[in-house]
C-alpha positions as CSV (number, residue, x, y, z in Angstrom):
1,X,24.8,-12.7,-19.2
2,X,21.1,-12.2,-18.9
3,X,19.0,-14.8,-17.0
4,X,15.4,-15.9,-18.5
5,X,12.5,-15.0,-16.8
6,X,11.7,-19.1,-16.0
7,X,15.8,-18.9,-14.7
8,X,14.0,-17.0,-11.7
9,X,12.5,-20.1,-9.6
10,X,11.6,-18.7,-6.8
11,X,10.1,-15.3,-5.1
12,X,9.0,-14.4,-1.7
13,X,6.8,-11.4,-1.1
14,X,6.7,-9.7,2.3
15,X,3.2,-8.1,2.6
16,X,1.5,-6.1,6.0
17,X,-2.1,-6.0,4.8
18,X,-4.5,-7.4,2.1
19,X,-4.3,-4.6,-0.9
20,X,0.2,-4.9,-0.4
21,X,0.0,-8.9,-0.5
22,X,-2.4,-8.5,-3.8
23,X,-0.2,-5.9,-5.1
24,X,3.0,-8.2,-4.3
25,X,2.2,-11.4,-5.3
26,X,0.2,-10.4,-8.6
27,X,3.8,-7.7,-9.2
28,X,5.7,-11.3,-8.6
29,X,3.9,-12.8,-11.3
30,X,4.3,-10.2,-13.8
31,X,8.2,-10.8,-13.4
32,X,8.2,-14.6,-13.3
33,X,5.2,-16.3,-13.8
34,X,6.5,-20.0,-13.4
35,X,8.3,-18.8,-10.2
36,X,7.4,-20.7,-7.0
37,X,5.5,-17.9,-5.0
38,X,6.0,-18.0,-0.9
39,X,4.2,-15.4,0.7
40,X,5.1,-14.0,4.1
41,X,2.5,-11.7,5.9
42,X,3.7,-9.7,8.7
43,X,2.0,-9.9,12.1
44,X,0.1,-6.4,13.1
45,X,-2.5,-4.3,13.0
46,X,-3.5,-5.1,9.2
47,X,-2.5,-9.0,8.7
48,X,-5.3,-10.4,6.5
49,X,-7.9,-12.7,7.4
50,X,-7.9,-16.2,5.8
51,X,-11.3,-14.8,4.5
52,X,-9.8,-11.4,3.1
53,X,-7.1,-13.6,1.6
54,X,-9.8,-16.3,0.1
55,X,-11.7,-13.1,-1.6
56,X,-8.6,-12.1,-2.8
57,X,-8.3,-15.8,-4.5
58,X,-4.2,-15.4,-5.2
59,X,-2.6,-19.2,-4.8
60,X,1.1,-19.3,-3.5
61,X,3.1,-21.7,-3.0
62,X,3.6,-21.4,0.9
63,X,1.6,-18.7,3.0
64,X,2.5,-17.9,6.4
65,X,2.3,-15.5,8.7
66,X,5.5,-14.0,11.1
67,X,6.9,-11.1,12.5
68,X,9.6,-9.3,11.2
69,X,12.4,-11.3,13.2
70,X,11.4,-14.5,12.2
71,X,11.7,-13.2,8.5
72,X,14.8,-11.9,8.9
73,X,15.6,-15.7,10.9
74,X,14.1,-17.2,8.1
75,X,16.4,-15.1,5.4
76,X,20.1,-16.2,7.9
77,X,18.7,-19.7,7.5
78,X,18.8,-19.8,4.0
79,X,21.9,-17.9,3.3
80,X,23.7,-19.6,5.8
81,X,22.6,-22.7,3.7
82,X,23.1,-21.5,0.5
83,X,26.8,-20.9,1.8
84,X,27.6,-24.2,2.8
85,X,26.0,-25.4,-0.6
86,X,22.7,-26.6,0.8
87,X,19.3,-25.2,0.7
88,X,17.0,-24.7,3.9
89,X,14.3,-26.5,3.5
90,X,12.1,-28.5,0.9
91,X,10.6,-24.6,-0.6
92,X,13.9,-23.0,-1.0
93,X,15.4,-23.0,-4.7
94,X,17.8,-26.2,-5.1
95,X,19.8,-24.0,-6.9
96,X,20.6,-21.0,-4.6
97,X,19.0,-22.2,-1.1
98,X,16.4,-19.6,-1.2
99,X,14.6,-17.2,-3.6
100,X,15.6,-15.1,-6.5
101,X,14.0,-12.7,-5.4
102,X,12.1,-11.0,-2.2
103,X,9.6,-8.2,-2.9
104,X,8.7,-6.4,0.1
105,X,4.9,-5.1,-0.3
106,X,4.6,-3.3,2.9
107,X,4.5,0.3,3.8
108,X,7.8,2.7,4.0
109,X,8.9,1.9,7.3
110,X,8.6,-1.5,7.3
111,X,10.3,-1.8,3.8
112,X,13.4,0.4,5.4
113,X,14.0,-2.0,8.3
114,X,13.2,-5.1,6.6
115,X,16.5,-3.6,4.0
116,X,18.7,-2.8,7.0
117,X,17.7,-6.5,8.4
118,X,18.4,-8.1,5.0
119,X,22.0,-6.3,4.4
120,X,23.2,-7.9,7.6
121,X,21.9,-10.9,7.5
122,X,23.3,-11.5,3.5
123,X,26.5,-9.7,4.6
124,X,27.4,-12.5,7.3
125,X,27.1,-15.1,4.4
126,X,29.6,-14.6,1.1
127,X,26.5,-16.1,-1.5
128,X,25.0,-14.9,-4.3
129,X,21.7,-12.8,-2.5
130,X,18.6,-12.4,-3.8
131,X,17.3,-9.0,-5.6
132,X,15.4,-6.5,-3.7
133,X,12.1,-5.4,-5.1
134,X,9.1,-2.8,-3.7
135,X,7.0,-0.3,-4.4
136,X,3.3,1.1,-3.9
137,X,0.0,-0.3,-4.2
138,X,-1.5,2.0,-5.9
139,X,-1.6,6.0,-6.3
140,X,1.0,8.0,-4.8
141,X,-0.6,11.4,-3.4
142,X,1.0,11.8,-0.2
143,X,4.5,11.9,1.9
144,X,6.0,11.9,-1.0
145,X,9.4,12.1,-0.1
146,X,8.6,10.4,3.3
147,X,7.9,6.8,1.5
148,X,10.2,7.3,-1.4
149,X,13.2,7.4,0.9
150,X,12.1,5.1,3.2
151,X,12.1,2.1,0.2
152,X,15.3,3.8,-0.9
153,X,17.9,0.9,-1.3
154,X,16.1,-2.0,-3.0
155,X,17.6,-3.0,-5.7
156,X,14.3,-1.8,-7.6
157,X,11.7,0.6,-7.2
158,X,8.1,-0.1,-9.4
159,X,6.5,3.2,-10.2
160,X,3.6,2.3,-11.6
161,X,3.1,4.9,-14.4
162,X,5.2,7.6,-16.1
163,X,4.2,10.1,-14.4
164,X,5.1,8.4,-11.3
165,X,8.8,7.5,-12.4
166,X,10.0,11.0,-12.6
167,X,8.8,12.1,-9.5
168,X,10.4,9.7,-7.9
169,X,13.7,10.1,-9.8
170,X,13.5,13.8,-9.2
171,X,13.3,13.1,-5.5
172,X,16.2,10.6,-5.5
173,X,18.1,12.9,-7.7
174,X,17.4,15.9,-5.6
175,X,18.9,14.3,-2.1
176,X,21.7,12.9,-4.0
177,X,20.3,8.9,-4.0
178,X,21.2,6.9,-6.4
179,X,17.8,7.0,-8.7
180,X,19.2,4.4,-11.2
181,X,16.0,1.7,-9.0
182,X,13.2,3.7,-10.2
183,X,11.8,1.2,-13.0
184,X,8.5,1.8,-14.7
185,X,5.5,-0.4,-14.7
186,X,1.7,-0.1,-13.8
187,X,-0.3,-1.6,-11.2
188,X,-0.1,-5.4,-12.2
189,X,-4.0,-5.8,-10.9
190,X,-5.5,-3.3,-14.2
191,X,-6.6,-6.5,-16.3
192,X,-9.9,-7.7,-17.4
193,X,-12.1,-7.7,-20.6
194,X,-12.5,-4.5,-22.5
195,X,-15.9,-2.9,-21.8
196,X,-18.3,-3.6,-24.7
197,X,-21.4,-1.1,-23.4
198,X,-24.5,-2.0,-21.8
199,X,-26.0,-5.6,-22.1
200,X,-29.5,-5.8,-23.5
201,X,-29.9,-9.6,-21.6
202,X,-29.1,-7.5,-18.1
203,X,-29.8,-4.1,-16.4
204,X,-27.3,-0.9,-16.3
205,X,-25.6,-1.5,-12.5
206,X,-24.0,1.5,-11.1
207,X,-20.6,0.2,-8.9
208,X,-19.8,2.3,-5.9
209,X,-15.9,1.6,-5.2
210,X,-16.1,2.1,-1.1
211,X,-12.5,3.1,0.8
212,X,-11.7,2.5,4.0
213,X,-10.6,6.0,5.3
214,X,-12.2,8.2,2.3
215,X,-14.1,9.9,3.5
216,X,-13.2,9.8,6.6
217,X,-16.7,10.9,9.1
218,X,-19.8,9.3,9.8
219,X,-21.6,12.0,8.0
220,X,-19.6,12.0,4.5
221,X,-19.6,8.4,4.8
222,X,-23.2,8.4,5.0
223,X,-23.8,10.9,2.6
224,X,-22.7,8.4,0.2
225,X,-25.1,5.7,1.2
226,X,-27.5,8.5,0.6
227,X,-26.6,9.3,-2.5
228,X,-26.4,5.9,-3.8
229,X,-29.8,5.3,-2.6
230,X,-30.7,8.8,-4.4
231,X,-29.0,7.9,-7.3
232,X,-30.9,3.9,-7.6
233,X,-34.3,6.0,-7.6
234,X,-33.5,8.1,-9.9
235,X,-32.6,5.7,-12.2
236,X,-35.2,2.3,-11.4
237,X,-33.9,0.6,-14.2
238,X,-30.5,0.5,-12.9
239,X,-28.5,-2.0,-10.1
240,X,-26.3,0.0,-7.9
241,X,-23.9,-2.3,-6.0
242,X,-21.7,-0.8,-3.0
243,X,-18.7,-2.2,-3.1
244,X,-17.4,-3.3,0.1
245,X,-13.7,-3.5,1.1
246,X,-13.9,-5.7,4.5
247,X,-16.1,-6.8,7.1
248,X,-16.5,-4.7,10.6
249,X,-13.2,-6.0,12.8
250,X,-10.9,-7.3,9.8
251,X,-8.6,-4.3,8.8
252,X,-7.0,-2.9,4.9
253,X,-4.0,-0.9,4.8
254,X,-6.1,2.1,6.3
255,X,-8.7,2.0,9.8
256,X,-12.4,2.1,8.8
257,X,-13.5,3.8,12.0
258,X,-17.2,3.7,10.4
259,X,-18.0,0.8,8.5
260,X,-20.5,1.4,5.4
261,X,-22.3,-1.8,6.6
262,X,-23.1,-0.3,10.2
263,X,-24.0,3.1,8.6
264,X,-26.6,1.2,5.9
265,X,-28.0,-1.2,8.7
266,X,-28.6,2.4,11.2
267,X,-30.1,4.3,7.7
268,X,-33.9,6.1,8.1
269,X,-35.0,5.7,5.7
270,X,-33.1,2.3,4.8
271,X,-31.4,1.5,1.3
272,X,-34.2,0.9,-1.3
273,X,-34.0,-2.1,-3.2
274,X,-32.0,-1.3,-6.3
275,X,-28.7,-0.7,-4.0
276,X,-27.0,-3.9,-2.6
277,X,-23.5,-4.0,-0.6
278,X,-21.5,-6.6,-2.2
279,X,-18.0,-8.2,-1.3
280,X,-15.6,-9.9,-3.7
281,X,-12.9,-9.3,-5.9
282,X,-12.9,-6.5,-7.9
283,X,-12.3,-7.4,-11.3
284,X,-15.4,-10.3,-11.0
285,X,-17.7,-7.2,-10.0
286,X,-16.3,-4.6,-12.7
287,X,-17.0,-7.5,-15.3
288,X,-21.2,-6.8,-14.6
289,X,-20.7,-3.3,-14.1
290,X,-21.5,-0.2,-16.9
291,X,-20.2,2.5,-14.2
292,X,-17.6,2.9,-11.4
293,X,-18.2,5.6,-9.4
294,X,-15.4,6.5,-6.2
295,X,-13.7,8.9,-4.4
296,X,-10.4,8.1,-5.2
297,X,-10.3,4.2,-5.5
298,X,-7.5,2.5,-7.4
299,X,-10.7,0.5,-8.9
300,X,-10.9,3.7,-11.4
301,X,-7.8,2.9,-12.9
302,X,-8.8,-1.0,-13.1
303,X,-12.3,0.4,-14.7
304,X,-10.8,3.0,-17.3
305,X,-8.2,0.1,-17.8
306,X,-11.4,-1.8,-19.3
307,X,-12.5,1.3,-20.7
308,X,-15.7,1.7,-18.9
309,X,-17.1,5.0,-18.0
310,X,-15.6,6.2,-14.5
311,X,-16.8,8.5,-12.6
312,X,-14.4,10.5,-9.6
313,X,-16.5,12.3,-6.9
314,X,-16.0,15.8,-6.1
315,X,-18.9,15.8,-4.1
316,X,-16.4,16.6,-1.1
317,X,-14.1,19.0,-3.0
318,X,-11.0,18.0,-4.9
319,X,-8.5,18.1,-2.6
320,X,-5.5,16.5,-1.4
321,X,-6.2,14.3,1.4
322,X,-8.9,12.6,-0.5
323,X,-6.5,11.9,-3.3
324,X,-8.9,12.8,-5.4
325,X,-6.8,15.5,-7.1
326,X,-4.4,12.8,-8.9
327,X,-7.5,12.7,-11.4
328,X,-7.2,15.8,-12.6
329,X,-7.1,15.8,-15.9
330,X,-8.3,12.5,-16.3
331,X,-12.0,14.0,-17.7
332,X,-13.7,11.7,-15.0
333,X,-14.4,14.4,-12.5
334,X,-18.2,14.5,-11.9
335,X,-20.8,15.1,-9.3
336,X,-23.4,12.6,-8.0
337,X,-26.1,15.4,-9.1
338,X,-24.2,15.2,-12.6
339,X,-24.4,11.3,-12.6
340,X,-28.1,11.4,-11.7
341,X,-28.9,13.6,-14.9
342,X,-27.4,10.5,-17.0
343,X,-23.2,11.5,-17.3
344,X,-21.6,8.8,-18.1
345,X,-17.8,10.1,-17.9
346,X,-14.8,8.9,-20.2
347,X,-10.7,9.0,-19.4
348,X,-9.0,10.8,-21.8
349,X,-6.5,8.8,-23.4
350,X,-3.3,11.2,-23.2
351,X,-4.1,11.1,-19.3
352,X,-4.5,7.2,-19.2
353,X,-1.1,7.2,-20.9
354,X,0.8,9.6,-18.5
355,X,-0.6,7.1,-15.8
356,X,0.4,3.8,-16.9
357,X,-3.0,2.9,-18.1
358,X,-3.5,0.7,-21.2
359,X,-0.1,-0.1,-21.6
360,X,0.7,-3.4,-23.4
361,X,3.2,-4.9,-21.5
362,X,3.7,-3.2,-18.6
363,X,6.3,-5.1,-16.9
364,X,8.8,-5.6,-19.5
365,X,11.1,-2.7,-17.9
366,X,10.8,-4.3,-14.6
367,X,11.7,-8.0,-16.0
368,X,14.7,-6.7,-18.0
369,X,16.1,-5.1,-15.1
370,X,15.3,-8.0,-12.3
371,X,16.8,-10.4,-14.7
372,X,20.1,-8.0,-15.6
373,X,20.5,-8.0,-11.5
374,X,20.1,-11.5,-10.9
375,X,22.6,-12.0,-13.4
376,X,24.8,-10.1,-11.7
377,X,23.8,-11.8,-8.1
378,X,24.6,-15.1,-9.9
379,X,28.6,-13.9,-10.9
380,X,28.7,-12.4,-7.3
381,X,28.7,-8.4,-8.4
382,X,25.5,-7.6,-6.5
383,X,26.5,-5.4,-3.5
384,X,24.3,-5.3,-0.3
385,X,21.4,-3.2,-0.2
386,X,22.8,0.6,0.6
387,X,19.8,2.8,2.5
388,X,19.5,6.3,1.6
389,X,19.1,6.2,5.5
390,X,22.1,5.1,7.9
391,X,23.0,5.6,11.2
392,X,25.3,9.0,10.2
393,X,22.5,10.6,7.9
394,X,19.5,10.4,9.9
395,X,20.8,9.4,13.7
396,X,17.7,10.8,15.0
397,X,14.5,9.3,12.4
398,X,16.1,5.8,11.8
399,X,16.3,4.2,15.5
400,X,13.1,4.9,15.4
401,X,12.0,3.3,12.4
402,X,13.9,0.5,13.1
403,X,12.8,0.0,16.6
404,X,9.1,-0.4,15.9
405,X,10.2,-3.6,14.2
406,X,12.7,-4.8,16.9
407,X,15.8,-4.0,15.4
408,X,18.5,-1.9,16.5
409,X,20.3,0.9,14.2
410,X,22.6,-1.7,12.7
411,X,19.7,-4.0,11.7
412,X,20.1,-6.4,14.5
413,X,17.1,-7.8,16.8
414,X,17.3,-6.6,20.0
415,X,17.1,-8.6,22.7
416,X,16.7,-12.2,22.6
417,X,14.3,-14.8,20.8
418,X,11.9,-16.5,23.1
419,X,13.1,-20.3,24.2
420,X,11.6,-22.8,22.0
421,X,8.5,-24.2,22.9
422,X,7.4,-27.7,23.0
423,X,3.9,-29.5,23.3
424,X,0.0,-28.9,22.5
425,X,-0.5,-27.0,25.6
426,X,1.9,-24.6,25.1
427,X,1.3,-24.1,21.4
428,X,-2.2,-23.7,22.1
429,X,-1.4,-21.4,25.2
430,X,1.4,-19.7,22.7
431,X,-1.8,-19.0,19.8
432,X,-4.5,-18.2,22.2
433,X,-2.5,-15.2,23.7
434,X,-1.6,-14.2,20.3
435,X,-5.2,-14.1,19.2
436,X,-6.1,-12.4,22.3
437,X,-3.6,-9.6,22.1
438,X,-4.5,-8.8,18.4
439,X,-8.0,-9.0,19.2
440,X,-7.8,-6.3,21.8
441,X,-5.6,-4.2,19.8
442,X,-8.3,-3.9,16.7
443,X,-10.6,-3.6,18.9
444,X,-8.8,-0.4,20.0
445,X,-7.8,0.8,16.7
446,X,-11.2,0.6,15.6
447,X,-13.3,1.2,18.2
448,X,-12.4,2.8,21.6
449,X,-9.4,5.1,19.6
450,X,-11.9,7.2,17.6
451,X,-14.4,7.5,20.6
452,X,-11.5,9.3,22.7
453,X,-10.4,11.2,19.3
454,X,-14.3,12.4,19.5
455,X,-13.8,13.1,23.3
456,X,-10.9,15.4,22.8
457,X,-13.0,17.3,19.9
458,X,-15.6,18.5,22.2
């Protein structure tokens, strides 16, 4: 029998950067919105900043951050409670020992080991286990295949449009997977208050929706500076705001090897005064804007969402690797020359259907089928998660994968969990290394890694 929505009490999200733990928790919501809400961000190259999660203004429950052992720890801790009839600690459900459900809102890889890790931890302890949940934050234009089979095994799989449930079900369906996962949604960040048209009591403001990697040189990236500045003296009555994703040294799901900010502060001549780098959230800035304007931002869905003009750049082609290319179709393909001469361009509507834009209630699919499955945990018919990829069908890709996250082919850690630690001195000693280390690693991610990438160029 079907469990209620406010039946699910408790979720955890798994998340590797800033964009996956806003996708997660706000996807978490959308399937129980009275559900207590623990969040878990993995420790690497992308963990968020406690200033990149305060911009992102998303309250939990419980917020820490760990590496993939101590998650997989943490999961054995509460199914070994929930056996004996207990629960772990004072955030675990009172009725199961743990959550309802964990939604992993990381990237392929990570998703495939924390599966394997999860399968035998739950299989060591005969309880009802949570349901599997994951997805993408946003649009889908490359490895394809690559990230659908690496997420393969969770219970479900969100595709966040129409368009995007068949091509993942034909890729299930065309290795043999099981594709019944694939459950349709949208993006559960495409909210906000219809666009109404320009305000007489304010000026026009242009929004430029800035990416991390897109484009990807100094000189694209500057041209768009440019262009923005162009584009304000064109139009004096207007605001043009660039949207910025991060601060120099904090890191998104991709490397911004040339920071926007950098670029504008080195700028001859500089930015004029109509164009103003902003930081915030997204839907607070879209809520004064009258144009988005991007490569190939997921902020032009959450614009033609509102229905405010939206404008995609083909400035640098329409291609591929930009991403670009998934708007075709969408009627919002324009120029900055075009935008300067007064375009103010419009989604079509078939296209904003075929893309799970403007749908009413997104989510029900996904609820209905979460709900069906932890109905079926409860009775004890939910088997463990079953991996497209095992040891037998891909002995020489999933080591690997599972190895970056210290695991072995079977899912176990390998190797042994430091001794316990006792003490402010070795706490502090503990934290200050870990600081250190990650310091020194973004530092070479961003800085010293593309100056030996230029090297080898020359």
């Amino acid at each position: 029998m079907p469990v209620s929505p406010d039946q699910i009490h408790h979720i955890t999200v798994l998340a590797d950067s800033d964009t996956r733990w806003k996708w997660g928790a706000l996807a978490a919501r959308r399937i129980a919105p009275e559900a207590r809400l623990d969040g878990r961000l993995l420790r690497g190259r992308a963990t968020p900043t406690a200033r990149q999660l305060s911009e992102l203004g998303i309250a939990a429950d419980s917020l820490r951050e760990m590496t993939m052992r101590q998650f997989l720890a943490e999961a054995e801790a509460e199914a070994e409670a929930g056996a004996r009839g207990g629960h772990h600690d004072a955030a675990s459900d009172p009725d199961s020992g743990g959550p309802g459900v964990v939604l992993l809102a990381c990237v392929g890889g990570t998703v495939q080991a924390a599966l394997h890790g999860l399968a035998r931890v739950w299989g060591q302890a005969p309880r009802p286990r949570p349901v599997t949940v994951t997805g993408y934050v946003g649009v889908v234009y490359e490895k394809l295949a690559d990230g659908l089979l690496l997420r393969h095994g969770a219970d479900v799989v969100i595709a966040n449009s129409p368009q995007d449930a068949r091509r993942f079900r034909d890729v299930y369906e065309g290795v043999g997977a099981d594709a019944s996962c694939v459950t349709e949604a949208a993006l559960p960040f495409l909210d906000g208050a219809p666009y109404r048209g320009p305000d007489a009591a304010r000026r026009f403001t242009a929004v430029f929706a800035a990416q991390p990697s897109v484009p990807a040189s100094r000189e694209e990236r500057t041209y768009l500076l440019r262009r923005a500045a162009r584009h304000a003296e064109r139009h004096p009555d207007r605001d043009v705001l660039v949207k910025l994703r991060s601060k120099p040294g904090e890191h998104t799901t991709h490397v911004e090897e040339f920071p926007l900010q950098r670029l504008a502060a080195r700028l001859d001549p500089p930015l004029p005064p109509g164009v103003r780098l902003v930081y915030g959230r997204m839907g607070e800035v879209l809520d004064r804007a009258d144009l988005l304007v991007t490569v190939s931002s997921t902020a032009a869905l959450e614009a033609m969402h509102r229905g405010m003009p939206t404008a995609v750049l083909t400035d640098f082609g329409v291609r591929e690797a930009l991403g670009n290319h998934h708007f075709t179709g969408s009627g919002c393909l324009a120029s900055w020359d075009e935008l300067d001469d007064g375009l103010l361009p419009r989604a079509d509507a078939d296209w904003l259907r075929a893309n799970g834009v403007g749908a009413d209630d997104p989510f029900r699919l996904v609820r209905e089928r979460v709900e069906g499955l932890a109905a079926r945990a409860a009775a004890g018919q939910l088997p463990l998660p079953r991996p497209y990829y095992t040891p037998r069908a891909a002995p020489a890709y999933l080591p690997g994968v599972l190895a970056r996250h210290g695991l072995d082919p079977q899912g176990r850690p390998v190797g042994t969990a430091p001794p316990a630690e006792d003490g402010q001195v070795r706490r502090f000693t503990r934290e200050f290394t870990r600081n250190a280390a990650r310091a020194a690693y973004r530092h070479g991610v961003q800085r010293v890694a593309p100056v030996i990438r230029r090297l080898g160029e020359l």
